[in-house]
C-alpha positions in Angstrom: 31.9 -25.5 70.1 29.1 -24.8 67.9 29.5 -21.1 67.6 33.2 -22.0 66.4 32.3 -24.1 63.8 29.4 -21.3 62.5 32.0 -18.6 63.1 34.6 -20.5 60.7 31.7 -21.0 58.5 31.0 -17.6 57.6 34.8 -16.8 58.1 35.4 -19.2 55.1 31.9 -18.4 52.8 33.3 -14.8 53.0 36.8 -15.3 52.0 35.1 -17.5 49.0 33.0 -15.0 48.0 35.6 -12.3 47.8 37.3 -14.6 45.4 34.6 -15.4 43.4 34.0 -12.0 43.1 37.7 -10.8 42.3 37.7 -13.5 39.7 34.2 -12.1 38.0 35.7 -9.0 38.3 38.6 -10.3 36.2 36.4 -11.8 33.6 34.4 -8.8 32.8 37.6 -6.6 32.8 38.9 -9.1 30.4 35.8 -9.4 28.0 35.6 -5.6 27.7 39.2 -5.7 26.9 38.4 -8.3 24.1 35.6 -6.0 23.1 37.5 -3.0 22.6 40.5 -4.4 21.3 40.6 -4.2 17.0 43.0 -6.5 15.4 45.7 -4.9 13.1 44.5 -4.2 9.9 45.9 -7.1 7.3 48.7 -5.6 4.7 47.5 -6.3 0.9 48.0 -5.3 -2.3 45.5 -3.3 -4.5 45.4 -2.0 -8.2 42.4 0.4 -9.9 39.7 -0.8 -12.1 41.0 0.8 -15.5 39.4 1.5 -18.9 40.9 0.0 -21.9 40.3 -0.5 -25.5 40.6 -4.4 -26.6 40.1 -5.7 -29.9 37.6 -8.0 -30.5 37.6 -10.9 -31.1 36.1 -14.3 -31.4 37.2 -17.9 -29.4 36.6 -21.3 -30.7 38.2 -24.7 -29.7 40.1 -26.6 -32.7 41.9 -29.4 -34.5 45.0 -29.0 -36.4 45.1 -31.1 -40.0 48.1 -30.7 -42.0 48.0 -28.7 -45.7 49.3 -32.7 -47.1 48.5 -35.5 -45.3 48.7 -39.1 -46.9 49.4 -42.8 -46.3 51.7 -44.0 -48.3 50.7 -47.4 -49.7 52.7 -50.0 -52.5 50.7 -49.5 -55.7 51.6 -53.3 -56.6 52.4 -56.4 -54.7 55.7 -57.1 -54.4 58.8 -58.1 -52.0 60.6 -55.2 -49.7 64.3 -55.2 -50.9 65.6 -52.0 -49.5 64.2 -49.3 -47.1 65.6 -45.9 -47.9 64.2 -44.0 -44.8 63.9 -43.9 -41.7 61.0 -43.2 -39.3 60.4 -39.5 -38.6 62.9 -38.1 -41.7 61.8 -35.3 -43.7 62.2 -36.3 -47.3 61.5 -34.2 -50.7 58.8 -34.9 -53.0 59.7 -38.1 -55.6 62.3 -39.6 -52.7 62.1 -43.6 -53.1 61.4 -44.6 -49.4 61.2 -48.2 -50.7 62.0 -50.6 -53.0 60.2 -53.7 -54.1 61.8 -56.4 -56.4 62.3 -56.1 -59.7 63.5 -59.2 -60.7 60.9 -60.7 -63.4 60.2 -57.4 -64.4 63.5 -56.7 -65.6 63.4 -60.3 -67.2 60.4 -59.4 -69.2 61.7 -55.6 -69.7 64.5 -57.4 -72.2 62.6 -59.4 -73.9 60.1 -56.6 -74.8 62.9 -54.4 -75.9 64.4 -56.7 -78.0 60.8 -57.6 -79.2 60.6 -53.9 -80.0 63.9 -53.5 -81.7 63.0 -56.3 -84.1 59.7 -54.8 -85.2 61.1 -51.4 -85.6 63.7 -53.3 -88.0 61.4 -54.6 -90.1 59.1 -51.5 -89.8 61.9 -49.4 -91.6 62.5 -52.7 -94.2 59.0 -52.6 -95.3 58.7 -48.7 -95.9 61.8 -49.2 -97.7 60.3 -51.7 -99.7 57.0 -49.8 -100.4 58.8 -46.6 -101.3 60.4 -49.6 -104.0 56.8 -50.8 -104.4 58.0 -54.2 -103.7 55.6 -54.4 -100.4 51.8 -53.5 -100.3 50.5 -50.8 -98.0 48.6 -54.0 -95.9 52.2 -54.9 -95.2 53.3 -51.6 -94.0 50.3 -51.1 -92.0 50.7 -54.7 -90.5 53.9 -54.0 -89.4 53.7 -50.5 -88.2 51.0 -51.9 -86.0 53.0 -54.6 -84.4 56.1 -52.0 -83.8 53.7 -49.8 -81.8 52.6 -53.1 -79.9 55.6 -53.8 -78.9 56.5 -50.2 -78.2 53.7 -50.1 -75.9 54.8 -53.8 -74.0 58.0 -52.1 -73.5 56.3 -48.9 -71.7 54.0 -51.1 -69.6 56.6 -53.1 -68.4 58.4 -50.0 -67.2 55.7 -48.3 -65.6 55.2 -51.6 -63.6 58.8 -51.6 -62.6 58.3 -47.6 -61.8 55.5 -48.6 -59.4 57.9 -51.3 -57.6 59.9 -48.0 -56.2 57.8 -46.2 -53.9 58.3 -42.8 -53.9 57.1 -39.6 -51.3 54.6 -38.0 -53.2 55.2 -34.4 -51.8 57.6 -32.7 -49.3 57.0 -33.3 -45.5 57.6 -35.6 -42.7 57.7 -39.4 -42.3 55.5 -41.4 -39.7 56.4 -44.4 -37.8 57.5 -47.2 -40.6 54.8 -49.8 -40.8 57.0 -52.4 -43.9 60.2 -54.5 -42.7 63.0 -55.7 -45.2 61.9 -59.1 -47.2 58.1 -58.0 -45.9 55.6 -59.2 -48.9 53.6 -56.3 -49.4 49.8 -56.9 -50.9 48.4 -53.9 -53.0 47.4 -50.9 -51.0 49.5 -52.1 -47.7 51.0 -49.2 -45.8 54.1 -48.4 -45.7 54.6 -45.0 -44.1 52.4 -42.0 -43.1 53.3 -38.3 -44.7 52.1 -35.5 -43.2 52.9 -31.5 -44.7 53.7 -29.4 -41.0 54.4 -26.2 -42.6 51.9 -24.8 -42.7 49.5 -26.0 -40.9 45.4 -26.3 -40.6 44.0 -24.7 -38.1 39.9 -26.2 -38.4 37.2 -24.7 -36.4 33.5 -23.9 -36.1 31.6 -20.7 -34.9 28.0 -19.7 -34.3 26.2 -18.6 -37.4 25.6 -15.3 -36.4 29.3 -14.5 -36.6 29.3 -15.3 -40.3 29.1 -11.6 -41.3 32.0 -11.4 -39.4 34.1 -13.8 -40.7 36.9 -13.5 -44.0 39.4 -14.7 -45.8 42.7 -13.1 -44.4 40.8 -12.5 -41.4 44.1 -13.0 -38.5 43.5 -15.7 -35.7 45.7 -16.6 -32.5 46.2 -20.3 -31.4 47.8 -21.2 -28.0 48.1 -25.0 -27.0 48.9 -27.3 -24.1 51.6 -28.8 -26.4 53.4 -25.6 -26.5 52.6 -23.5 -23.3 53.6 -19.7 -23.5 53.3 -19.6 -27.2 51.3 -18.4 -29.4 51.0 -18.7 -33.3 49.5 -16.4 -35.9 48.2 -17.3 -39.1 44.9 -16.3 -41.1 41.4 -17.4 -42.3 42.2 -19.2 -45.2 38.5 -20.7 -46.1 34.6 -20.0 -44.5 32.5 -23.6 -45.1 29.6 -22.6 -47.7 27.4 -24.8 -45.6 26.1 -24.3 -42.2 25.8 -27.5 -40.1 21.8 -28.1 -39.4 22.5 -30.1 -36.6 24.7 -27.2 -34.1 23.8 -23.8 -36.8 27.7 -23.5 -36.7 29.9 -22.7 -39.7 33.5 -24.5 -40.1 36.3 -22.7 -40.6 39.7 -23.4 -41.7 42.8 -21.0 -40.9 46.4 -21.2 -41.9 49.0 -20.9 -39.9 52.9 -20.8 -40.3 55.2 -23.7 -38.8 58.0 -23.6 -39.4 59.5 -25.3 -36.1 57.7 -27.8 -36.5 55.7 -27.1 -32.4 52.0 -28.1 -34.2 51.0 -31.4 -35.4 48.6 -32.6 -37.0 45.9 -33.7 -34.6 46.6 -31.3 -32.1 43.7 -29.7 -29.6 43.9 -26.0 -29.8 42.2 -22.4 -28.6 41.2 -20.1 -31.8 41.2 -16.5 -31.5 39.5 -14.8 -34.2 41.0 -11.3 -34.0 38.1 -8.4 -35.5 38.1 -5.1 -36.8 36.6 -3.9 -33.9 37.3 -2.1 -30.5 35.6 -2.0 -27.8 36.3 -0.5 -24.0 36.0 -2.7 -21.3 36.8 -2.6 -17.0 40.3 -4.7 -16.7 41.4 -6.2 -12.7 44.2 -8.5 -12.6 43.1 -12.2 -12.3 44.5 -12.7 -9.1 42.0 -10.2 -8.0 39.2 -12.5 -8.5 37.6 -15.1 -6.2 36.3 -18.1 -7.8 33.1 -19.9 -6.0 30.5 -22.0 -6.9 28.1 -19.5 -6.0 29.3 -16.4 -8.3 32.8 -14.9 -9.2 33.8 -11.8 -6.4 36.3 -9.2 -5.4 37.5 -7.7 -2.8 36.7 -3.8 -3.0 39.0 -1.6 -0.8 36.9 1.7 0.6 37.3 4.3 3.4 35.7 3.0 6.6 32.8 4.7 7.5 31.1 5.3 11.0 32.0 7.6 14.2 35.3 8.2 14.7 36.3 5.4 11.6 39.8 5.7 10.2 41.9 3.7 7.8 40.7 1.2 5.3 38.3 -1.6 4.8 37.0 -4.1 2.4 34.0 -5.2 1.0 33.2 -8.4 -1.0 31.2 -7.6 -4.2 30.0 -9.9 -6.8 31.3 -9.3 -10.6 30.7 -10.7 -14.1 33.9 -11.4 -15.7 34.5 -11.2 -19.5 37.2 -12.4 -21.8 40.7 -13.1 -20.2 44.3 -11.4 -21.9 47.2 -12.6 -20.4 47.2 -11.1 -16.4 43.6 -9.2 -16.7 40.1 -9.8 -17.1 37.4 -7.7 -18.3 34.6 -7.3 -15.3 31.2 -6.4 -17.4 29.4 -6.3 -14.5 29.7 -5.3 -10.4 33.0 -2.3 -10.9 33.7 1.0 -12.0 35.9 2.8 -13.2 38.6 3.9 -10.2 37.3 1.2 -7.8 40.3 0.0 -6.0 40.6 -4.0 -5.8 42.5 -6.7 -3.7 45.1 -8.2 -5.9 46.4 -10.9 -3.4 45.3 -13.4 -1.1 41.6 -13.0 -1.6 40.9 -16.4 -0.3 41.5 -15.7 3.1 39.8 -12.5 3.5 36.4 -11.2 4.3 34.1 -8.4 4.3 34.9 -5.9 7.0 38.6 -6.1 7.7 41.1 -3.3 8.0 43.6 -3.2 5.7 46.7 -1.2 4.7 47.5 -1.4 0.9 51.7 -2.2 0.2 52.2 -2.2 -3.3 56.1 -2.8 -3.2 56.6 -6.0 -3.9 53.3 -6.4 -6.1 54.5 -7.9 -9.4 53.7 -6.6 -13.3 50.2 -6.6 -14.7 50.3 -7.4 -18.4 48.3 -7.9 -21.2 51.2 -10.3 -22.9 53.5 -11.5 -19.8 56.8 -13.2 -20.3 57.4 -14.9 -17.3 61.2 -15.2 -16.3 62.0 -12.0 -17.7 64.2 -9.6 -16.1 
């Protein structure tokens, strides 16, 4: 009985061991299978680091300010009788925007013109009389005096019932109104804001070692949030004789043409001094580059190297980037010339990897793009 039980035993550590065997067998055939096997190479797009010649140029971040800009106030106390304007209008210059009343000012108005008729009467009766000697030069003298006093009363009173009508004092656009009808102004209350649009001030300040650099005429770009896709051109109207102590910069004012009215006063924008000056710089597209905290990279596609290597690969490689135009971006540092770069997807590759470059559906690289064209 005992040799049965030792002979099934062995019977059954055999058959367990040619199983565990087969199945280690298995296992190594399958890791050298995973060793061997090389995963398809991943399809991108590519485009050439190219030379070009940009303009320089200078950037600076500014404030618009209009060319006018005023609050209009009432000269005089007095109560609102009529509002001749509406909230946002665009009036002419001398366009009465409100009117106070004018009631006791009239009043007095008649009685200093009839004061004033009566003295000019008896201005003309006593120079007849002294051309008839019949009146003394002290009477001539005494009444010219009080015609020209009364003359004057009569003036006053008018230029007091001028100031009752509120008028724009230049050409441009209307604020939010501040005044309601039978409102009792005080002297110097606001009524309105008026703000010039076109043109526009463009203010901004630059190192001081740019000064040489810097003239009247001198043509400047300004792109804002406000207005995204557009850009306006206008020039260097004025470079501030003074150079703050406090940041060494110089403040400069530009002027630039408005007439739709897409800049306002207030507004944040980015300057772009545009120079004289070329230079050439190494241009990728933007979507070329990978943005980290630890550096700025790209994806540079090269032959693969080794025994028996075929096909592409790619290597990361650190850059320096430079100004951006529209789709590019000068690289001053880490290309050259005829390098071949990733131009998609960069955040999912890595160094090492096969790839097979497919440029047809790769979309336009400009240095102005107008997206939705075509």
């Amino acid at each position: 009985m005992l040799k049965k039980l030792l002979l099934a035993l062995v019977i059954v550590a055999v058959i367990a061991g040619a199983l565990v065997g087969t199945k280690i067998e298995q296992f190594r055939s399958m890791m050298e299978a995973g060793a061997s096997m090389v995963p398809p190479p991943e399809t991108v797009t590519a485009a050439a680091v190219r030379a070009e010649r940009w303009g320089e140029s200078l950037s600076a971040i500014g404030t618009l300010t209009s060319v006018h800009g005023v609050t209009v106030a009432a000269e005089v106390p007095g109560k609102v009788v009529r509002i001749d304007f509406e909230s946002g209008q665009l009036v002419e210059a001398g366009t009465v925007l409100v009117q106070l009343d004018t009631t006791i000012e009239v009043a007095q108005l008649r009685a200093a013109e009839a004061a004033a008729a009566l003295a000019r009467t008896n201005l003309e009766r006593t120079r007849n009389l002294r051309a008839n000697r019949t009146a003394s030069q002290a009477d001539l003298d005494t009444t010219d005096a009080q015609f020209k006093e009364a003359a004057a009363q009569v003036e006053a009173i008018r230029a007091s019932i001028a100031k009752k009508s509120i008028r724009a004092p230049f050409s441009g656009r209307l604020g939010l109104r501040q005044v309601n009808l039978g409102q009792i102004l005080r002297e110097g209350e606001a009524v309105v804001t008026l703000q010039t649009l076109d043109p526009i001030y463009a203010e901004f300040a630059l190192p001081q070692q740019d000064l040489p650099r810097l003239g009247v005429g001198t043509p400047v770009r300004l792109t804002t949030d406000a207005a995204p896709g557009d850009t306006f051109e206008g020039t260097v109207n004025a470079v501030s004789p003074e150079i703050d102590a406090a940041t060494r910069n110089v403040k400069v004012q530009a002027t630039v043409p408005n007439a739709r009215e897409a800049l306002r006063a207030g507004m944040f924008v980015r300057v772009e001094v545009v120079l004289p000056t070329e230079r050439e710089v190494l241009v990728v597209p933007v979507t070329a580059v990978l943005h980290a905290p630890y550096g700025d990279s790209v994806f540079v596609v090269e032959p693969a190297s080794g025994a028996g290597a075929n096909g592409l690969v790619i290597q990361q490689r650190f850059v320096r980037l430079g100004a951006a135009r529209g789709d590019l971006v000068a690289v001053t540092e880490g290309l050259a010339a005829g390098d071949q770069v990733v131009t998609n997807g960069v955040f999912k590759l890595r160094s090492g990897m096969s790839v097979v470059i497919d440029n047809t559906l790769a979309p336009p690289v400009e240095i102005k793009p107008t997206p939705g064209a075509g």
